[in-house]
VMD Tcl script that draws the C-alpha trace (Angstrom):
set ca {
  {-84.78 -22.14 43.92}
  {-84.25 -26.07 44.39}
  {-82.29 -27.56 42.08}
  {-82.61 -30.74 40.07}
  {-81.46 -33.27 37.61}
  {-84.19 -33.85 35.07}
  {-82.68 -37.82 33.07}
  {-83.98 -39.14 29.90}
  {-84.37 -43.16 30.76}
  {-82.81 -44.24 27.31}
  {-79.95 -45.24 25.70}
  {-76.91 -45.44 28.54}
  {-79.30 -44.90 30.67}
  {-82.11 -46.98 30.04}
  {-81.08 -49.18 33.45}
  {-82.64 -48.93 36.72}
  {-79.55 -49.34 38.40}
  {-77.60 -46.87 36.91}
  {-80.39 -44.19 37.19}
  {-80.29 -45.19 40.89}
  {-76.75 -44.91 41.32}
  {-77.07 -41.19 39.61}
  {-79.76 -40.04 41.97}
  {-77.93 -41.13 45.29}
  {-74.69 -39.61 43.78}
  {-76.86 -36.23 43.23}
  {-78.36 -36.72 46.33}
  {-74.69 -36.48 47.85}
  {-73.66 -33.54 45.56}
  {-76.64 -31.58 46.97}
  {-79.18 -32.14 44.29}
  {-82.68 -31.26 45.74}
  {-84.75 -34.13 42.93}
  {-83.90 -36.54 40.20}
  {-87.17 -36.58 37.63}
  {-87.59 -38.96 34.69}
  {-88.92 -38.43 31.43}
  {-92.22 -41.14 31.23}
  {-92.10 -42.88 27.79}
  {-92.93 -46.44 26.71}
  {-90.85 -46.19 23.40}
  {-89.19 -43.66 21.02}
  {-90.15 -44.82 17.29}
  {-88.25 -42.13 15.89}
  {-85.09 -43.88 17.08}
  {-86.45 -47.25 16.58}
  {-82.84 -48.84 18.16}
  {-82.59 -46.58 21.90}
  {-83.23 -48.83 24.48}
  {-85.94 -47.64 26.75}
  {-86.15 -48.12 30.77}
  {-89.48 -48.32 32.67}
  {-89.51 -45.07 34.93}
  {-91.27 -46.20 37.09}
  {-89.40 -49.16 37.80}
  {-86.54 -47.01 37.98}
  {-87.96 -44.76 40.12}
  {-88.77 -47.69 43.09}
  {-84.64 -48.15 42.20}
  {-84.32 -44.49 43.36}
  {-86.36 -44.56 46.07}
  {-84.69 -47.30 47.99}
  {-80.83 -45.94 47.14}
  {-81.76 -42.23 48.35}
  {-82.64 -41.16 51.68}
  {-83.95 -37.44 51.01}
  {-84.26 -36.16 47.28}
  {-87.63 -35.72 45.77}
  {-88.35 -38.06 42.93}
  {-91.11 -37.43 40.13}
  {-91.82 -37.77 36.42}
  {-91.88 -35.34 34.06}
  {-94.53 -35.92 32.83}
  {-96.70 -38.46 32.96}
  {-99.06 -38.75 29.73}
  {-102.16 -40.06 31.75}
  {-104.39 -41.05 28.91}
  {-101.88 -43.74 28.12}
  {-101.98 -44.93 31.89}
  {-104.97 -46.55 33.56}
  {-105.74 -44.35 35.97}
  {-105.88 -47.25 38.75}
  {-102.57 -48.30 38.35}
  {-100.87 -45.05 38.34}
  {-102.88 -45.11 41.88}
  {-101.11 -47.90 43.30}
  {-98.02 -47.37 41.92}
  {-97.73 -43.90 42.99}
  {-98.92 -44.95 46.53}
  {-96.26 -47.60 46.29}
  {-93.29 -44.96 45.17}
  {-94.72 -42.91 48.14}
  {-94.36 -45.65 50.74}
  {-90.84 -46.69 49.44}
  {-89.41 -43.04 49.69}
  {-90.97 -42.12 52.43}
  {-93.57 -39.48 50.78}
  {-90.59 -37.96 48.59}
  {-92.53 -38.80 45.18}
  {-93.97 -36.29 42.78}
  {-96.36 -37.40 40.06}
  {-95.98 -34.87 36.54}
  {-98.72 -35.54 34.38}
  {-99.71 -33.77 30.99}
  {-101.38 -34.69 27.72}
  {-98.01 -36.01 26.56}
  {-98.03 -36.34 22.44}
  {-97.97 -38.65 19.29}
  {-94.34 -37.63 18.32}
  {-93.34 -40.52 15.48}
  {-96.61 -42.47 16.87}
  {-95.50 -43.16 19.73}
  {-99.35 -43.39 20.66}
  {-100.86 -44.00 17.75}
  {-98.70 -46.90 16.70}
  {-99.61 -48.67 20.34}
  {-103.42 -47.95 19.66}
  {-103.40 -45.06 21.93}
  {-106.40 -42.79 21.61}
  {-104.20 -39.46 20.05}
  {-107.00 -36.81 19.34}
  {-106.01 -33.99 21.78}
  {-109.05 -33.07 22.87}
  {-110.20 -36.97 24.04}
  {-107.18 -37.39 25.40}
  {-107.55 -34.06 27.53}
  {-110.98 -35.18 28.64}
  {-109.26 -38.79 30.30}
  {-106.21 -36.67 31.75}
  {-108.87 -34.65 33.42}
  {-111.22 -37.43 34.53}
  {-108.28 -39.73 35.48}
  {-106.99 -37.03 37.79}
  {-110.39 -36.94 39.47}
  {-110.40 -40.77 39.87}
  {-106.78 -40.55 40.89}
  {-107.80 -38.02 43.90}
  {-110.89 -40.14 44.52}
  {-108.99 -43.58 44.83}
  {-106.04 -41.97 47.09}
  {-108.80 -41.00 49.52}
  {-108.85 -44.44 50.89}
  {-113.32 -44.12 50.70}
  {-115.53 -46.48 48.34}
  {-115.57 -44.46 44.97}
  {-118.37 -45.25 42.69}
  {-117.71 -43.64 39.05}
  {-118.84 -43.87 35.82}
  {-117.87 -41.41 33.41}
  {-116.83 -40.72 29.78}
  {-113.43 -43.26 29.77}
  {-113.31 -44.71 32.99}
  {-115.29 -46.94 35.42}
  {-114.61 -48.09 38.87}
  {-117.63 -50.06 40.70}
  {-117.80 -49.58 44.45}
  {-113.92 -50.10 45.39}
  {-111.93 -48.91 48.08}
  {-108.20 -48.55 47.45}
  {-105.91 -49.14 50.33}
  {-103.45 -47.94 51.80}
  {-103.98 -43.94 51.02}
  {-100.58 -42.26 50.59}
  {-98.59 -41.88 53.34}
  {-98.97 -37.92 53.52}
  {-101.83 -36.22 54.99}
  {-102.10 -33.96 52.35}
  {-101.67 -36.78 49.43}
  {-99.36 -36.76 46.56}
  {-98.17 -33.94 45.34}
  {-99.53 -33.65 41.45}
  {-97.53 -30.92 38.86}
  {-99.53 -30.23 35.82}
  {-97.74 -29.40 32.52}
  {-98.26 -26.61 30.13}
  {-96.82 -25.11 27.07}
  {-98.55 -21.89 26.58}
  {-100.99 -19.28 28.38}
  {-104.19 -21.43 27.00}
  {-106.93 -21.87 29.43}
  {-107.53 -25.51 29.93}
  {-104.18 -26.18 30.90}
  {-103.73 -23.45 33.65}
  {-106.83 -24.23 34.94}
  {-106.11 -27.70 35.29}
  {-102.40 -26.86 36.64}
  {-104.16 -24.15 39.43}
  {-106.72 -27.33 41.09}
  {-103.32 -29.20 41.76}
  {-100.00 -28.50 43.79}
  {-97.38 -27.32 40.75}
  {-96.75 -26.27 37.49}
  {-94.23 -28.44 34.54}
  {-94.27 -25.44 32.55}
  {-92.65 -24.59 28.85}
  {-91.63 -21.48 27.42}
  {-89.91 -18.55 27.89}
  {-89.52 -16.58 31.33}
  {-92.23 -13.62 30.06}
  {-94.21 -16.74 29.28}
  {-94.01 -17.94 32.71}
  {-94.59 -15.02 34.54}
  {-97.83 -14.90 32.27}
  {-98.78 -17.91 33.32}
  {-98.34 -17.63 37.01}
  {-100.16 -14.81 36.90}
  {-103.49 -16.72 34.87}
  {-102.83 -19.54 37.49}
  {-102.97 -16.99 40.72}
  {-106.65 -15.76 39.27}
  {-107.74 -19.15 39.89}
  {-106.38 -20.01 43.14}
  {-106.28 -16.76 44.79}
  {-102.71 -16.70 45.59}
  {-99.33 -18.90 44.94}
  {-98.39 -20.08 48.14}
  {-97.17 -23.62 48.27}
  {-97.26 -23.96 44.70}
  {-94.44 -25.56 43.00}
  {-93.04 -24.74 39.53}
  {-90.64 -26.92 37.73}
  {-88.90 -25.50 34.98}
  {-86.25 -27.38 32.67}
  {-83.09 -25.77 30.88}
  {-80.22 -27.17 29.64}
  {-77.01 -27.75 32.16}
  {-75.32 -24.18 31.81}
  {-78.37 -22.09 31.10}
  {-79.07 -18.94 33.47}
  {-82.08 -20.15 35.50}
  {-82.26 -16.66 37.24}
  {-84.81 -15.13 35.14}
  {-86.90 -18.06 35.81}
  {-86.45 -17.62 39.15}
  {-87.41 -13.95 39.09}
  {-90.60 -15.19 36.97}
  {-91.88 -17.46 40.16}
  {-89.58 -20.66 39.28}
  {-89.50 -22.62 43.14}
  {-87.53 -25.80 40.99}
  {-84.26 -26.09 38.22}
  {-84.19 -29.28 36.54}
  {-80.90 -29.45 34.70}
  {-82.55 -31.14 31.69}
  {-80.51 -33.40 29.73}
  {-81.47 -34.32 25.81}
  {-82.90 -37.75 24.50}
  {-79.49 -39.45 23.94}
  {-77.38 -38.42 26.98}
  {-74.41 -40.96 28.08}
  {-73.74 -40.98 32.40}
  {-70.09 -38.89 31.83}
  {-72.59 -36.03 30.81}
  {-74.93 -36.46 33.85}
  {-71.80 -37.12 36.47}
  {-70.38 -34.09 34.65}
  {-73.27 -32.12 35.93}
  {-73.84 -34.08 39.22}
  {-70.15 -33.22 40.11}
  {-70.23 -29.48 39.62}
  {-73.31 -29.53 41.72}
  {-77.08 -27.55 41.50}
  {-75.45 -24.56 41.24}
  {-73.85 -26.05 37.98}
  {-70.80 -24.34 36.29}
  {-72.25 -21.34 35.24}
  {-74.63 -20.00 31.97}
  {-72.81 -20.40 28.30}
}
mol new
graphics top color blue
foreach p $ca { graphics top sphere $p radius 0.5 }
foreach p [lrange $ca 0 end-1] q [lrange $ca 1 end] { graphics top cylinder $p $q radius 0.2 }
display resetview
C-alpha cells in the first residue's frame, strides 16, 4: 500500500509555499502523494485563512520531481466544469502526468455553499457532478464536443492540449456508504476516496467489482489519522494511506509525520 500525506490548506498552512516545501520534504522522506483538501472557505471558523489548492498544487508540482499530487475531493458542482479542464491539464503538464483529480458531491457544512449561492440540494448537485464528469472526459479528448444538457453547455469547442497521458487523468470518485449512485459513479472512473469503516470498504469494493468486472488498476484512497493501523484497510483492497491531518493542523505536526516517514510511528 502507497503511502501519503493527505494536508488541510488552512490556517499555518494556508500558503502555497509552505505546502510546497512539505510535499518535496515528503517526497524525500519516501512519501508516495501529497493530496489537498478543495475548499473555498470554512464559515464555521469564520477567521482560518484559506489557500487556493489548486494554486498550491502548481507550487507542488514544480518543487517535486516524482510524488503523485491530487485533491481530495473536489466538489464539482461548485467548479465549472471547463476550468477544472484546463487546470487539471495544466497540473498534468507541470508534474509531468503525476496529478490526480478527487471529486465528490462535497457538502453545505456552515453554508459553505449556500452562503456563496451554490446550488446545495443533493440530488441537483449529483446530477452536475455527473454531467460535469462527462464534459470533463469529453473536453480532455482534444475532439469538438457539442453538449447541451441539464447544467452545462459547451457550443462546438475543441480544448487543447489533451493531457499529457495516453490514458488521461486519473479521476477518484468519493463515497461514504454502500449506496448505489455513488459506486456506480466511482466503478466508470480509475479510484475510489472512500469513507467508513474497513467491513464498509470491503463492501464496497465488492458493489464496485459487479460493475466493472474486476479491480485491476483501480485505486483506493483511504484517510486515517497519523498513528492509525491502516492494515485492515489494506486487507479490505486499500492500494493508498493518506495520513490525514484535521482542519487546524500547524507544519511541526505535518514534519512530525513527514519525518517518521509512510510507515509512520506505529497505531495508538
Amino acid at each position: 500500500m502507497r503511502g501519503a500525506l493527505y494536508l488541510p490548506p488552512f490556517g499555518e498552512l494556508a500558503d502555497p509555499r509552505l505546502l510546497a516545501d512539505l510535499a518535496a520534504r515528503a517526497e524525500l522522506a519516501g512519501f508516495d502523494g501529497v493530496f489537498l483538501w478543495d475548499h473555498v472557505v470554512r464559515p464555521l471558523r469564520p477567521t482560518l485563512p484559506v489557500c487556493d489548492p489548486w494554486i498550491a498544487l502548481a507550487a507542488m508540482a514544480v518543487a517535486t520531481e516524482r510524488i503523485v499530487l491530487g485533491t481530495r475531493v473536489t466538489p464539482l458542482s461548485r467548479r465549472r466544469p471547463q476550468v477544472v479542464a484546463r487546470q487539471a491539464v495544466a497540473l498534468d503538464q507541470l508534474s509531468g502526468g503525476r496529478f490526480v483529480l478527487g471529486v465528490g458531491l462535497g457538502g453545505d457544512n456552515g453554508g459553505e455553499l449556500g452562503r456563496l449561492g451554490e446550488t446545495t440540494a443533493p440530488r441537483a448537485r449529483a446530477g452536475m457532478l455527473d454531467e460535469g464528469l462527462d464534459l470533463l472526459e469529453r473536453l480532455w479528448s482534444g475532439d469538438v464536443v457539442h453538449h447541451e444538457g441539464d447544467h452545462y453547455r459547451v457550443d462546438g469547442l475543441r480544448f487543447l492540449p489533451t493531457p499529457s497521458r495516453a490514458e488521461g487523468i486519473p479521476v477518484w470518485v468519493a463515497a461514504q456508504s454502500t449506496r448505489g449512485a455513488p459506486l456506480r459513479r466511482a466503478a466508470r472512473f480509475q479510484g475510489l476516496c472512500p469513507e467508513g469503516s474497513p467491513e464498509d470498504l470491503a463492501e464496497m469494493l465488492s458493489v464496485i467489482a459487479e460493475h466493472r468486472g474486476d479491480l485491476r488498476g483501480f485505486e483506493v484512497a483511504v484517510g486515517g489519522p497519523p498513528g492509525t493501523d491502516p492494515e485492515p484497510y489494506s486487507e479490505a483492497g486499500a492500494t493508498w494511506w493518506l495520513h490525514q491531518f484535521p482542519e487546524v493542523t500547524a507544519r511541526a505536526e505535518v514534519e512530525e509525520v513527514v519525518a517518521a516517514g509512510p510507515g509512520g510511528p506505529g497505531p495508538t
